[in-house]
Each structure stands twice: as C-alpha cells, then as structure tokens.
N, C-alpha and C positions, 0 to 999 in steps of 0.2 A: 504494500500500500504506500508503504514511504516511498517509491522509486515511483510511482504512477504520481503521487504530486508532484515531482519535482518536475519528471514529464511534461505535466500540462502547465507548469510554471514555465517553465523553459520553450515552451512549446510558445506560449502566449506572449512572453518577451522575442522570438523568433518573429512571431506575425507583428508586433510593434515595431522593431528592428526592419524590418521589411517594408514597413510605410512611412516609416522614417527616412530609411536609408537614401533615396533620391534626392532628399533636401540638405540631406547631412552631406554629403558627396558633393554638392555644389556651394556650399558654403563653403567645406576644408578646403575645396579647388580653389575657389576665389581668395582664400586667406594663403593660402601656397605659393599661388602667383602672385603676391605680393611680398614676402615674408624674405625672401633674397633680397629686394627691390634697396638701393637708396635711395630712389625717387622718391616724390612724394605723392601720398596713395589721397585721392580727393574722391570722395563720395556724395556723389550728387542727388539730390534731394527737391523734391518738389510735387503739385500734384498730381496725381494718377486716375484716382476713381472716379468715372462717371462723367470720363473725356473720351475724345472722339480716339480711338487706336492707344488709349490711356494714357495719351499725351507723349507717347515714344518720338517724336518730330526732336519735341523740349529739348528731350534730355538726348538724343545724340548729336543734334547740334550743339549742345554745350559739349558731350564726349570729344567729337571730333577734335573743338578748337581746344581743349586740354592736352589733349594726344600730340595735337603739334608743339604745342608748347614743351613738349615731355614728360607730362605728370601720367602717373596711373592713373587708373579711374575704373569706378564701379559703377554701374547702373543700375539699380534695384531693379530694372525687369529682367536681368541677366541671370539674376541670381534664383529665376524659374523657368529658366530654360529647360525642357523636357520635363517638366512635371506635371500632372494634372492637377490643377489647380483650383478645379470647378467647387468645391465645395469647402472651399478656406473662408476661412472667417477673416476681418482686418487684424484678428489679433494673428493669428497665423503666420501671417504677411510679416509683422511688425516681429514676430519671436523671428526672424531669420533677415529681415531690412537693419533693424538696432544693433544685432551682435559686427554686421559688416561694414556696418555705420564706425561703431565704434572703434573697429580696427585700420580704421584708417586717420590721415593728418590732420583732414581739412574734409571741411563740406561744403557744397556750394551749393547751393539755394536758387530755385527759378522761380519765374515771377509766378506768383498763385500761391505760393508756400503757404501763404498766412490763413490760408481758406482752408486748406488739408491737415484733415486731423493725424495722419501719418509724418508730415513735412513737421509739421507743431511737437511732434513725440521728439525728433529725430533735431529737433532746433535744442529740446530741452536736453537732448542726449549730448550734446554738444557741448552746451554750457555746464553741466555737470561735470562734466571730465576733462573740462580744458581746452576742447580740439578747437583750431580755427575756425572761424566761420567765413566765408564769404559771400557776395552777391554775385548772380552770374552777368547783372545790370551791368555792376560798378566794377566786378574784376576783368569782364571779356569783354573790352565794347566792339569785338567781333559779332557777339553776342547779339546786340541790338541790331547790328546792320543786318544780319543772317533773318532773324528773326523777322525785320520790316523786310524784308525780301521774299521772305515765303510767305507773310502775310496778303503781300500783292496780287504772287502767283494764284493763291486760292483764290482771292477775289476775282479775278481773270478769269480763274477756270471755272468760278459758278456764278457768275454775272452775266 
C-alpha cells in the first residue's frame, strides 16, 4: 500500500511537471541566453490585452531599434512561444512576465503602460528592486518616428 501512494504521488507531480514543463523551458531559455551576456538585458513592457494582434507592432519596433543599438531584449510574447495559452489566467501571464522582468537591467515602457494592469505590476517590479526604468518616448526617438510612420501606413491602408 505504501509503494501505490507514492505511485500516485509521483505519478500526479509527473502530470504537473508535464504542464509545467513548456513554460519552464522557455523561461530557463530566455534566462540562459542572457546569463553569459555583458550586454544589457532590457525588458520591454507595455500593453497587451484586448489590442488588435496584442499590440506585437509596439513592442518589436521598440525590439528592433534596441537590437541595433546592442542591448538584449525580451519581449513578453516571446516568452509563449509554443505554448497553449488559451486558458491562462492574467495571473498566469504575470507568474512567468515578473520572474523575466526581473532578470533583466532595465525596462522600457511603451506608450499605454499606465492603462495595463500587467505594465502597472511590472512598473512596481521595477521600482522594488532597483532596475532602471525607461521610456520608449524619451529613450528611442526612433521610436516616435517609427511609430508616426506606421500610424500613417494604416490610415492609408483603411481610409
């Protein structure tokens, strides 16, 4: 009897481990390919829910003009690449956005932040721990030209 609990204890941490594991694997990845790095690792923050393509335009044009500049960089929808996602809660979201938040230098913030309750966690995560912050306004003003540029295009394209 005692080896048939341990069984199904073992058994039940196996099927948790196993719905785990997808999220776990891209988190340690994302911290790995950092974790050599002397660059500085920027985590970019802003809103997501209940935007059109969840605001991904945002955040790889700030990626991009990071990238050239030479800094790392995280995007929080990177960090659920291949997962099925369909039935995550925000809190979900935020247990695996705050840990890679936090392992990074600096944050950079795009415009909308102050409306998203995730951007708002991930502001105060910030301030807690010391890490930089910036603006993607006032540190890239790539930023804004990029941005009034594909603001145009769209209109263009649905005017």
């Amino acid at each position: 009897m005692h080896i048939r609990n341990n069984y199904n204890l073992n058994f039940k941490i196996i099927r948790i481990s196993t719905f785990l594991k997808d999220k776990l694997i891209l988190i340690l990845n994302t911290f790995n390919m950092h974790v050599n790095s002397n660059k500085i690792k920027i985590y970019i923050a802003g809103p997501i829910t209940d935007l059109p393509e969840n605001n991904i335009d945002e955040f790889r044009i700030v990626e991009t003009i990071l990238k050239k500049k030479g800094y790392d960089t995280i995007v929080p929808h990177d960090l659920f690449c291949g997962i099925d996602t369909q039935h995550f809660s925000h809190a979900d979201y935020m247990n695996i956005c705050l840990p890679a938040a936090k392992n990074c230098n600096c944050l950079c913030f795009l415009e909308g932040w102050r409306e998203s309750k995730g951007a708002i966690m991930e502001m105060e995560l910030a301030i807690e721990n010391n890490l930089k912050v910036v603006f993607a306004k006032n540190f890239l003003p790539e930023y804004l030209a990029e941005r009034q540029y594909r603001l145009t295009l769209n209109r263009e394209h649905n005017g």
